[in-house]
C-alpha positions as CSV (number, residue, x, y, z in Angstrom):
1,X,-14.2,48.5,120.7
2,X,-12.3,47.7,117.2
3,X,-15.7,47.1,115.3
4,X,-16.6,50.7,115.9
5,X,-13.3,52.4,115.6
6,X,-13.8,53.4,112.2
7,X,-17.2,54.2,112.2
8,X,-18.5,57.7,111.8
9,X,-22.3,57.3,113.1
10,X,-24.0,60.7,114.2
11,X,-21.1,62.8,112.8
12,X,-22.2,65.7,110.7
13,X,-20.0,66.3,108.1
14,X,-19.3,69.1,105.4
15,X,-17.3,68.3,101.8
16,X,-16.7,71.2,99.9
17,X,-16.3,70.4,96.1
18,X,-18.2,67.1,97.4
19,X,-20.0,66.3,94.1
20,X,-17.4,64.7,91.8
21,X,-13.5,63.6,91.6
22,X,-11.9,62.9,95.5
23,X,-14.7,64.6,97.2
24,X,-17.3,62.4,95.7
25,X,-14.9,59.9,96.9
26,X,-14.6,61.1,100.3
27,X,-18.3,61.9,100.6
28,X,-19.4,58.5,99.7
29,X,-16.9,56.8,102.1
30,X,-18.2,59.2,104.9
31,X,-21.8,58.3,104.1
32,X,-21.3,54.4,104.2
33,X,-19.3,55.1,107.2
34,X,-22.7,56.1,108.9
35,X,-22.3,60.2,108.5
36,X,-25.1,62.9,107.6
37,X,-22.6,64.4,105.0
38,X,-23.5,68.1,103.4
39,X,-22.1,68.6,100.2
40,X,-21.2,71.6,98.3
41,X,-20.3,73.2,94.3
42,X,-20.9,75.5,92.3
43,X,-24.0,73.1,90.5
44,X,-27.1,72.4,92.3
45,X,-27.7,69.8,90.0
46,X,-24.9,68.3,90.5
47,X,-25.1,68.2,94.5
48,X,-29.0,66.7,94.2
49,X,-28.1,63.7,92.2
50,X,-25.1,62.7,94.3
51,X,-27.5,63.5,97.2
52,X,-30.3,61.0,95.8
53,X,-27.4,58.6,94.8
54,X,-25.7,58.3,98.0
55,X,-29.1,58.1,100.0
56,X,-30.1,55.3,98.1
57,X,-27.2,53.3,99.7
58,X,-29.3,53.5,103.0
59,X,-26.3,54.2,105.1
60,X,-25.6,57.8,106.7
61,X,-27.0,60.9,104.7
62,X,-25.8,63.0,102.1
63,X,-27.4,66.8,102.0
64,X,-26.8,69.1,98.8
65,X,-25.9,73.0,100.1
66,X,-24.5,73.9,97.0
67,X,-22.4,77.0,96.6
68,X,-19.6,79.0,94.8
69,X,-16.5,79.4,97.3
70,X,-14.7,81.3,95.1
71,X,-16.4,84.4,96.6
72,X,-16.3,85.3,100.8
73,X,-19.9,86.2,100.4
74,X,-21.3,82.9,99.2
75,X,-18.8,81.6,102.0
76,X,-20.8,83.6,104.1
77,X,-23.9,82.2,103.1
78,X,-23.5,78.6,103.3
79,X,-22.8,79.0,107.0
80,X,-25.5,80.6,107.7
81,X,-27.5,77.8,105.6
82,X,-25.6,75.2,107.5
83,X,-26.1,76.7,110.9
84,X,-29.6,77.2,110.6
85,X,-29.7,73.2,109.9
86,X,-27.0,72.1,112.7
87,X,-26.1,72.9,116.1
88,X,-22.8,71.9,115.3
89,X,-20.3,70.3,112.9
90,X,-17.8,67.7,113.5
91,X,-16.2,67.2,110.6
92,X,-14.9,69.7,107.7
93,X,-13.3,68.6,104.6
94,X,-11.8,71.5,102.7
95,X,-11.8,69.8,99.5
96,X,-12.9,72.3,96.8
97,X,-10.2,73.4,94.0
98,X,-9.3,74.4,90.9
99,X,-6.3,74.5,88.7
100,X,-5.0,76.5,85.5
101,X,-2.6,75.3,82.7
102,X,-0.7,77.9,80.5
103,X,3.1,77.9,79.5
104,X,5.1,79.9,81.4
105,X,5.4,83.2,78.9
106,X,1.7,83.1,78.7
107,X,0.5,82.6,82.2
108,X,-2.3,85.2,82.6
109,X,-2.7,86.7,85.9
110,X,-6.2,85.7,86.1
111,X,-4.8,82.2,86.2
112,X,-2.8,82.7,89.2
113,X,-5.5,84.8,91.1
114,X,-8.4,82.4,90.6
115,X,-6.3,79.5,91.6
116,X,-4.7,80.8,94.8
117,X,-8.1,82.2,96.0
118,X,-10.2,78.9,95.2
119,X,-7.9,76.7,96.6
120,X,-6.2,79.0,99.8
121,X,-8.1,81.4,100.4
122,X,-11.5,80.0,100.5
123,X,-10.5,77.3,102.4
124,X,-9.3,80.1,105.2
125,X,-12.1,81.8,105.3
126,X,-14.4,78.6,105.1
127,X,-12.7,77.6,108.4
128,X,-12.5,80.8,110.2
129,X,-16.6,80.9,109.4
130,X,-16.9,77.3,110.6
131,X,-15.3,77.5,113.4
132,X,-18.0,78.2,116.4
133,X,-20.1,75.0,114.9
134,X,-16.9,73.0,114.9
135,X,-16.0,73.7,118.5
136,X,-19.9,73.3,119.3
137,X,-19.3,69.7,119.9
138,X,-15.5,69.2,120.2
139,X,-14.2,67.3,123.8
140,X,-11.1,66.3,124.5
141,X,-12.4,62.4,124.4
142,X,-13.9,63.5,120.6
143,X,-12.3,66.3,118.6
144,X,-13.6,67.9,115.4
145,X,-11.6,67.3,112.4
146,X,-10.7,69.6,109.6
147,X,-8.9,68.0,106.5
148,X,-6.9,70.1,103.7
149,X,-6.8,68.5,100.7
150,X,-3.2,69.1,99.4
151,X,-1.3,67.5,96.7
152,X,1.9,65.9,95.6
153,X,2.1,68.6,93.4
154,X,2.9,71.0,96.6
155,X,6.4,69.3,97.4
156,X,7.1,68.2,93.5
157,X,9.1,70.0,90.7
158,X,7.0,68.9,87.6
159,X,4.6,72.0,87.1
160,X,2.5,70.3,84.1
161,X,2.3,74.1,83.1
162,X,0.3,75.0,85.9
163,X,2.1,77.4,88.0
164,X,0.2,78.6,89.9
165,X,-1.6,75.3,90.9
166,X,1.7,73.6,92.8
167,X,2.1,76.8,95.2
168,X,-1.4,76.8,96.0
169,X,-1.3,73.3,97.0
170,X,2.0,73.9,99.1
171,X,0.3,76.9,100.5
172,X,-2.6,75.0,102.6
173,X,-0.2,72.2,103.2
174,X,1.5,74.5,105.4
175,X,-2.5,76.5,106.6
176,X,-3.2,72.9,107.8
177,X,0.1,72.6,110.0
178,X,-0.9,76.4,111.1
179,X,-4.0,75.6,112.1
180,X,-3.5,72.5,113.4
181,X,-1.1,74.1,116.4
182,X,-3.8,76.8,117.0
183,X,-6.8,74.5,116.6
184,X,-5.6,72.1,119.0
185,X,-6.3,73.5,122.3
186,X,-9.9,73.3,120.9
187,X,-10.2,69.9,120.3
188,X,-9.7,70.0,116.7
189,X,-8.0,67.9,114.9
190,X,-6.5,69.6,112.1
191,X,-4.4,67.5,109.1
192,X,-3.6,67.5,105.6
193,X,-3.8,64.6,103.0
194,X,-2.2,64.9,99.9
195,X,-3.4,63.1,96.7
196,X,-1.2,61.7,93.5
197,X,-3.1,60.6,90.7
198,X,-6.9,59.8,91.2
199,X,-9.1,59.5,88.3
200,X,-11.4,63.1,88.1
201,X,-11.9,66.1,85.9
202,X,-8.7,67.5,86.8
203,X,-6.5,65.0,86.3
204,X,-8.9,64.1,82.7
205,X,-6.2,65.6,80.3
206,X,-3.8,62.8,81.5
207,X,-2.5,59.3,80.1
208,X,-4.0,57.1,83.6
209,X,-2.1,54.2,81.9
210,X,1.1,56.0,81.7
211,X,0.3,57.3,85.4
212,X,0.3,54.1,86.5
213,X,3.2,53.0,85.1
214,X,5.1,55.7,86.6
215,X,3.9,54.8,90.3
216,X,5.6,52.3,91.9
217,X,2.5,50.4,93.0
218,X,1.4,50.3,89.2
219,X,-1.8,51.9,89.3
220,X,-3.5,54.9,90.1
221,X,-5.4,56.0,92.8
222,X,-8.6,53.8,93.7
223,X,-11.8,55.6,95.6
224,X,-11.4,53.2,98.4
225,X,-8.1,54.6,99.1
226,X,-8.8,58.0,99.9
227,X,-12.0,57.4,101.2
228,X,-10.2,54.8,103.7
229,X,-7.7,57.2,104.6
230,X,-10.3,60.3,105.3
231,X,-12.5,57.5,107.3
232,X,-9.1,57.0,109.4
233,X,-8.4,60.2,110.4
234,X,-11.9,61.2,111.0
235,X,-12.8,58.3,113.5
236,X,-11.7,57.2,116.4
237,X,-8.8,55.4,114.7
238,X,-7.4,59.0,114.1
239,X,-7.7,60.5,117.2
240,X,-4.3,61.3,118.3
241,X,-3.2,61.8,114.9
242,X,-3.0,66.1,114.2
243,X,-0.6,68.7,112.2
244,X,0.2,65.9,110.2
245,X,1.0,66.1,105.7
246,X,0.1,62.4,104.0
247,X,0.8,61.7,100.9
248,X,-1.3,59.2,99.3
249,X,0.0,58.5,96.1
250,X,1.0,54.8,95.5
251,X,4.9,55.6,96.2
252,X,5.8,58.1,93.6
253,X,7.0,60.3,95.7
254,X,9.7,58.2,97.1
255,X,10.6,56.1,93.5
């Protein structure tokens, strides 16, 4: 029993913003953890090299099905690509995001708007589309998962000049706890990981030394960290775990 708990064998999984930063992260995890994972961007490129990189591990699958979330019709589209390859889906990791800097006097209303549809609104509608593959599969003895990536940022004061980025985060913190009650009764498993400091393009204009030293474990996020925790909730390990907001982030939120 405890040599398989963790494993993800025959799962088919989808990670949007799966080609770089925490998704790639997540993505490879879920591949060595013996899932056919489908990734999405905006760059095909992008998605076909990871693809080629991660199949060459000979563990699990990785599929590119690029797209742009950041419109309801290309939403649209990749689940009609996806459900013309799968019967189903059991795992969906609402990854994909975006953020803005400005200072405050300056903050352009494009900067909001782009950040709060990228990283609320697509993940809605991404869901709502997904959701007869997801309960395709879904028993009682074997849920589906969905996973929001959140952030510290959603429960922290520091705004780093991105205001709008912060609220978004908060706001699918509290989508996942939403849909966690409703999804529940259809054996989804719906929860919400929040990240600190990981090394990706987002978090490039930052000091990582500094970072470190301001988290109490003195160091920044490592792949195998969120990959183990994703792993976790998506496996049998995780299967009585639901509604719940994680913060992975090497104790700064409680320094």
């Amino acid at each position: 029993m405890i040599e398989n708990l963790f494993r993800l064998d025959g799962k088919v999984a989808l990670v949007t913003g799966g080609s770089r930063g925490i998704g790639l992260m997540i993505t490879q995890g879920l591949v060595e953890s013996g899932a056919k994972v489908y990734i999405s961007s905006r760059t095909a490129e992008a998605c076909e090299k990871v693809a080629e990189e991660l199949n060459a591990l000979g563990q699990g699958e990785c599929v590119p099905l690029p797209a742009d979330l950041s419109k309801v019709e290309n939403i649209h589209a990749l689940v009609q690509s996806l459900s013309q390859l799968e019967p189903h889906l059991d795992i969906l990791i609402n990854n994909a995001g975006a953020t803005w800097g400005a200072p405050f006097e300056q903050f352009p209303e494009k900067g909001w708007d782009k950040i709060m549809d990228l990283n609320v609104k697509s993940p809605f509608f991404l869901t709502q589309a997904l959701l007869p593959l997801l309960k395709n599969n879904a028993s009682q003895e074997d849920p589906s998962r969905v996973i929001m990536i959140s952030s510290i940022a959603a429960v922290t004061p520091e705004s780093m000049l991105a205001y709008s980025y912060g609220p978004s985060k908060a706001a699918i913190a509290q989508l996942g706890k939403v849909l966690a009650r409703d999804f529940v009764k259809e054996n989804i498993l719906v929860n919400t990981i929040a990240p600190g400091v990981f090394e990706s393009k987002m978090t490039s204009f930052m000091d990582y030394e500094e970072a470190a030293k301001e988290t109490p474990v003195g160091r920044i996020g490592r792949p195998t960290d969120i990959a183990g925790l994703v792993i976790y909730l998506c496996s049998k390990a995780g299967g009585f775990m639901v509604g719940n907001y994680i913060p992975i982030d090497g104790g700064f939120l409680v320094k």
